[in-house]
C-alpha angles and dihedrals in degrees: 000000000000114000095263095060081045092057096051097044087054086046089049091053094041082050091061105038091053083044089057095036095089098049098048082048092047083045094058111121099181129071105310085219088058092040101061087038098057095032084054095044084055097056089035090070084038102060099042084058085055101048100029119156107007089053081060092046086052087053101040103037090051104016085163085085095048086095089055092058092046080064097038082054091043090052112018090044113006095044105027105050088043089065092037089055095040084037101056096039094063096040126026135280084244084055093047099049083047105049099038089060087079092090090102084066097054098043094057080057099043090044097045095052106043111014093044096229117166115263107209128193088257094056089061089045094062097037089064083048091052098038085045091057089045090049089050094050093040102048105034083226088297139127108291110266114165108223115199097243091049088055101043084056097059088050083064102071096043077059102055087039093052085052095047084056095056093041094056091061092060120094086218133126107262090242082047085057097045095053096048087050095051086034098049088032099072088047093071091039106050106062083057098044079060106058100043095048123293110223128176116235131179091209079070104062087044088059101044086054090064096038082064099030096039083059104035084058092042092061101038087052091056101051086053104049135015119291094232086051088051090045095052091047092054097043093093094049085111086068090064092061081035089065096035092037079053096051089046091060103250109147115244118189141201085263091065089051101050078043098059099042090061100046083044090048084045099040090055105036088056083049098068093047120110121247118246133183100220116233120241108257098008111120125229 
């Protein structure tokens, strides 16, 4: 098998984890506190297996950035899957996949502000596609009324995004990055997780699996094909809660398929622009 096929084939399994990964959050019967700090202690050791030596040498080698990876822990693990957990519970795992693709959105703001990255007409096109579809998912069609786990699911992705800028600030390897983030994140949580009431929860270690290898295969994907390639591969990966959340009996309308056809069409058609750094004083 040539590195392409492998790539794909990375890109295919990734798919499916982060397509499974609502629906084991929204099944999660224990404290949702305990829950992200056990599942991210858990990728956490698995990620230092898997990076091993050369995690150590980043470190090591430029410990001035070591800060940088605490922030990207308290937002991209510690915050965000607090709200993902919280979140989830409270709404569906239809709703979940659906909302936290939103991320797209965030990350044309975050970029823009503060990584100067130019902002085109067709950015903003797909942007009111995306924000439209999650109008559709997040509303039923109704009058808009904000419910509290719909909400805390679109914080998830800011999140994610907040950390990706950080991240993006810090000379590590990704899978360095990515074991700082699941190692700093728990230390915030757990405290936390304590005093409101630690329980164990196998939903949690299945979580924190996907969490490391999610992002092991993320990253080994992406060093194979093209990321907008890898990116286009994982954009249906909503339809995958969509199935199980399906087979588990949670409604799903007219109004989440219309949903998910416009983040899809949104998600993939950002994907193909071109990057580009904007210029001081040139307007977009």
């Amino acid at each position: 098998m040539n590195s392409e096929s492998r790539g794909v084939v990375f890109s295919l399994v990734g798919m499916f984890l982060y397509g499974i990964e609502p629906v084991v959050i929204n099944s999660n019967p224990s404290n949702p506190i305990a829950f992200a700090a056990l599942s991210a202690s858990l990728a956490a050791i698995i990620l230092w297996i898997v990076g091993g030596s050369s995690t150590v040498s980043d470190v090591t080698s430029k410990p001035e950035f070591l800060r940088y990876g605490v922030v990207t822990g308290l937002f991209g693990t510690a915050l965000a899957y607090l709200s993902y957990s919280f979140g989830a519970r409270m709404s569906t795992a239809i709703n979940a996949a659906l909302i936290t693709r939103s991320e797209l959105l965030w990350s044309f703001l975050l970029s823009w502000a503060f990584l100067k990255e130019r902002i085109r007409k067709p950015h903003f096109a797909y942007g009111a596609l995306l924000v439209l579809g999650l109008g559709l998912v997040i509303t039923q069609g109704k009058a808009l009324v904000p419910h509290l786990g719909d909400l805390l699911l679109l914080l998830v992705p800011l999140f994610w995004q907040i950390a990706h800028v950080i991240a993006k600030k810090i000379p590590y390897r990704p899978t360095t990055i990515a074991t700082l983030r699941n190692t700093f994140g728990p230390i915030f949580l757990l405290p936390f997780a304590l005093i409101t009431g630690f329980q164990f929860s196998y939903y949690a270690i299945l979580e924190g699996l996907i969490i490391a290898f999610g992002q092991i295969l993320w990253y080994k994907s992406i060093k194979l094909i093209n990321l907008s390639k890898a990116t286009l591969i994982i954009t249906p990966a909503p339809a995958i809660a969509i199935a199980v959340g399906l087979f588990l009996g949670q409604p799903f309308t007219v109004y989440h398929a219309i949903g998910f056809v416009l983040i899809t069409i949104a998600t993939i058609g950002a994907s193909r622009l071109a990057s580009e750094v904007r210029t001081e004083g040139k307007r977009l």
